[in-house]
N, C-alpha and C positions, 0 to 999 in steps of 0.2 A: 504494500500500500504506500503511495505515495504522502509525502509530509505534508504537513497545510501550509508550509509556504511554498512549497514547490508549485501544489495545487496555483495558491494565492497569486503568484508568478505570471503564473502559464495563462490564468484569467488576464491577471491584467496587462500583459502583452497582446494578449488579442482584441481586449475589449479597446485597450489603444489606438489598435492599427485599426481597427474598423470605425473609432471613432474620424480619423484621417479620411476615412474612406465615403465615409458617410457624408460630414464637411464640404467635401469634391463635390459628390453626389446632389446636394442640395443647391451649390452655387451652379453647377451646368443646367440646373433646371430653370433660371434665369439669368442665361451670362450674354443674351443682348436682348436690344429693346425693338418692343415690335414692331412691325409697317406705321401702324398709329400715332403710338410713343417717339419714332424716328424722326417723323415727319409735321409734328404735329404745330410747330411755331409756324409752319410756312401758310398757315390758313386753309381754305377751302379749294377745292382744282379749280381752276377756271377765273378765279376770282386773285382781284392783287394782294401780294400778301401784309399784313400788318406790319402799320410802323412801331417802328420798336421804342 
């Protein structure tokens, strides 16, 4: 049987790396801005755009 810090160890090495992983995971879910957001100072299509 292994020790409980061995145990203790091996959790938290992995619970580590997957928090690294997870971090990643979340920012790729919004890492740019959509057609809307991108565009959205320029006004309406067709129409001139606002003064700033």
């Amino acid at each position: 049987m292994a020790s409980l810090t061995k145990r203790l160890m091996a959790k938290r090495k992995s619970r580590l790396s997957k928090a690294g992983r997870v971090r990643k995971n979340q920012l790729s879910l919004k890492s740019t801005l959509s057609y809307d957001e991108l565009f959205a100072g320029f006004g309406e299509p067709g129409k001139k755009a606002p003064a700033k």
